[in-house]
C-alpha positions as CSV (number, residue, x, y, z in Angstrom):
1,X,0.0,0.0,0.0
2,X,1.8,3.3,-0.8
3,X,1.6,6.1,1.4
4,X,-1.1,8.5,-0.8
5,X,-3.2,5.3,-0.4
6,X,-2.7,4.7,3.1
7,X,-2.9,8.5,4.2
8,X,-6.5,8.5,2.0
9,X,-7.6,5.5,3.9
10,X,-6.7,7.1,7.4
11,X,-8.1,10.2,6.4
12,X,-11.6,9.6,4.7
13,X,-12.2,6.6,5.1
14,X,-11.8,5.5,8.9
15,X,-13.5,9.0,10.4
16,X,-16.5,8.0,8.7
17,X,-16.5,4.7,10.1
18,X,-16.1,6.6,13.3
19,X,-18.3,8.6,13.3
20,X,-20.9,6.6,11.6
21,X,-20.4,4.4,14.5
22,X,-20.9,7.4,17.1
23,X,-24.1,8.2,16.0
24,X,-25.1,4.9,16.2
25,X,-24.2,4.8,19.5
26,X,-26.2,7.9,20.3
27,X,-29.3,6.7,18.8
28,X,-29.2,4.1,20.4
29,X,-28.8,4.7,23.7
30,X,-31.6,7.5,22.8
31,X,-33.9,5.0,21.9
32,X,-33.1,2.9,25.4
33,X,-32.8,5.4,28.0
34,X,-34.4,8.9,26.9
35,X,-37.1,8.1,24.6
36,X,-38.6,5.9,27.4
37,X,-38.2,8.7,29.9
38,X,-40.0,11.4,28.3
39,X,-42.7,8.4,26.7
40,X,-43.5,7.6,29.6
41,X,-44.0,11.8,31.2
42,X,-46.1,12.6,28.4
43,X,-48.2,9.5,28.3
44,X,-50.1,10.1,31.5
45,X,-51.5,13.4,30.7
46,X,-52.7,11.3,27.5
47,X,-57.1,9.5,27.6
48,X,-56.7,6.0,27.7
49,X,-58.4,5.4,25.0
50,X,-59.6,7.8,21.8
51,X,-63.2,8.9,22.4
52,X,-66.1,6.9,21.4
53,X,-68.2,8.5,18.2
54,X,-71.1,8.5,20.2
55,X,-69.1,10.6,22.8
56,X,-67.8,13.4,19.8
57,X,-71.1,13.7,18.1
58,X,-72.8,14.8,21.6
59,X,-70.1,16.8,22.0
60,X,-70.6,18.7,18.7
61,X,-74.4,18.7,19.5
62,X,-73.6,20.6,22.5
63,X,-71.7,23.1,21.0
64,X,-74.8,23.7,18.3
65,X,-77.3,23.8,21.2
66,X,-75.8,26.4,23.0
């Protein structure tokens, strides 16, 4: 390997790999530790479940009565 090859390969090459590998890392421990954190804060302020279509069109009826 010549030395113009070598330098290329230790230049462009492995920071990329570096890098690439980094933010990997970051994601995922993102994904493992924060994500779950803040999921898990947000979600209780959050219905249970979506309301029923019943529940919405009495809701809208309401607002036309008044």
């Amino acid at each position: 390997m010549s030395f113009g090859q070598t330098f290329r390969v230790a230049i462009y090459k492995e920071p990329v790999m570096v890098w690439s590998l980094m933010m990997y890392t970051a994601a995922l421990s993102y994904a493992a530790f924060v994500k779950p954190s803040l999921h898990e804060a947000h979600s209780k302020d959050l219905p249970k479940a979506p309301p029923s279509l019943q529940e919405v069109m009495a809701g809208i009826q309401a607002k036309l009565n008044k």
